[in-house]
Every structure is written in C-alpha cells, then in structure tokens.
C-alpha positions as CSV (number, residue, x, y, z in Angstrom):
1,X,144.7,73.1,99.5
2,X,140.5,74.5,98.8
3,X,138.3,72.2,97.6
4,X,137.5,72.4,94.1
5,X,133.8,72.9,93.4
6,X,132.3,71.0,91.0
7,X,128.6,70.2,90.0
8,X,127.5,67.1,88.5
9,X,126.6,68.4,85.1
10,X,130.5,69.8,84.9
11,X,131.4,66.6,85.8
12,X,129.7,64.2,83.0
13,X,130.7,66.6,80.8
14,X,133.9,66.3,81.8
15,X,133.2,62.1,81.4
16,X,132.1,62.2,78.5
17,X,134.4,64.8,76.9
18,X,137.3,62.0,77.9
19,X,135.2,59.8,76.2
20,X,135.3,61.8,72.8
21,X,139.1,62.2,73.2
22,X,139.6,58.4,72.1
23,X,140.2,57.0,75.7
24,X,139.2,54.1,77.1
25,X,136.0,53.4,79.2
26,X,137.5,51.5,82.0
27,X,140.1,53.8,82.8
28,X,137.9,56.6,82.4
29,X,135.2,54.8,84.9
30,X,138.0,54.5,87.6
31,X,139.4,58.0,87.4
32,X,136.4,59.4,87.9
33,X,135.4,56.3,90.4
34,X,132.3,55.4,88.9
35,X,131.8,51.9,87.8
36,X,131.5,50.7,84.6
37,X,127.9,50.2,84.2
38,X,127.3,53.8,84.9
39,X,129.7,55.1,82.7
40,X,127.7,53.4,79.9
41,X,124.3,54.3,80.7
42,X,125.9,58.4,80.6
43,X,127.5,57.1,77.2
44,X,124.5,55.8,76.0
45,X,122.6,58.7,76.8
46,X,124.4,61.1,75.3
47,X,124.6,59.5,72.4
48,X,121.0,59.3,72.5
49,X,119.7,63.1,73.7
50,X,123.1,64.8,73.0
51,X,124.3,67.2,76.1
52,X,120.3,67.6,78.1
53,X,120.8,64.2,78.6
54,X,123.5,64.8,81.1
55,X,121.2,66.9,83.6
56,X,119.8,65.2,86.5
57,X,116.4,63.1,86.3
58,X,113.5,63.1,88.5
59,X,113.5,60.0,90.1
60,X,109.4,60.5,90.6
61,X,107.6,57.1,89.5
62,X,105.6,57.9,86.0
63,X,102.5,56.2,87.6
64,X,101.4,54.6,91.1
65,X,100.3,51.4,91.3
66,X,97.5,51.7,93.5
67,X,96.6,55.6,92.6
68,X,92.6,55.2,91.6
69,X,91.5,57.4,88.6
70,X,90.9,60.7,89.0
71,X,86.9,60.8,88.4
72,X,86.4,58.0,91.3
73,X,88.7,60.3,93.5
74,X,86.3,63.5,92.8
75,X,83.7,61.0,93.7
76,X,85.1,59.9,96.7
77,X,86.2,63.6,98.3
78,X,83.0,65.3,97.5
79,X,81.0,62.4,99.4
80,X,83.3,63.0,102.2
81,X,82.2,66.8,101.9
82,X,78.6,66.1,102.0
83,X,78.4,63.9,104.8
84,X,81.8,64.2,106.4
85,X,80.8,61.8,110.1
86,X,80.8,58.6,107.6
87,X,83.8,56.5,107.4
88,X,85.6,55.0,104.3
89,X,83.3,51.3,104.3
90,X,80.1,53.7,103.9
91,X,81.5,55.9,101.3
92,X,82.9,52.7,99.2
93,X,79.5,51.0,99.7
94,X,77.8,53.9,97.8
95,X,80.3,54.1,95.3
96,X,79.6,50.3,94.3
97,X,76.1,50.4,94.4
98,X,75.8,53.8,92.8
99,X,78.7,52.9,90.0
C-alpha cells in the first residue's frame, strides 16, 4: 500500500471540517491522534482568524529578554570599529561615563 501524502494545513482542515459536520471533539481528537487540548486551541482559532489561522506559526520569540536597544547596540559596534584591541569592560566603561 503507498503512503498517502498529506500536509499539515490539509490535515486541520480536514479537523476542523469534522468539526463542522456536528461530530464530537473527543472522537475527533483520537482519530486523528491529537489530544484534546490541541484540538481546542485549532477550534479556537478558527473560530477566531477563520481558515489562515490553520497555517503554521513562527515559533520565533516576539522579544528577547536580554536584547539591549538598538541605539546602545550602534553605540557599542561603532566603538568596537574605532578602537577594535579594547575588550568589552573598556567599551562598557565609556558607555556609562559617556551616557
């Protein structure tokens, strides 16, 4: 027997087309072998965004926690350029006393 090829989109489409029908979330989950939990949050959002909700999502973080602001970063690599032999304490001790 082939395999049957399938993408993920086809597939929550599929989900939540059974979901549409009338049938029941649980059975549903397990035919598809997904747990419950995720068959809500698809549910949810396509109720939500309609069908582009149903595309993959980055998974890339909105923000980083220790990312510094983009000015003091400038500040930092053109310091570096000018006098490129001094190390990170120097540079962050002209920063501070200059800032």
């Amino acid at each position: 027997m082939p395999w049957k090829e399938c993408s993920v989109m086809d597939e929550r489409v599929r989900f939540v087309g059974r979901l549409l029908e009338g049938d029941s979330m649980s059975g549903v989950c397990r035919e598809f072998g997904i747990s419950r939990k995720t068959g809500y949050k698809i549910w949810d959002r396509y109720r939500q965004e309609g069908m582009d909700a149903l595309c993959d999502r980055s998974r890339r973080p909105v923000r980083y926690a220790n990312q510094l602001p983009a000015q003091i970063e400038r500040l930092i690599v053109e310091t570096k350029r000018d006098k490129p032999h001094w190390g990170a304490r120097k540079i962050r001790e002209l920063l501070v006393r200059r800032l």
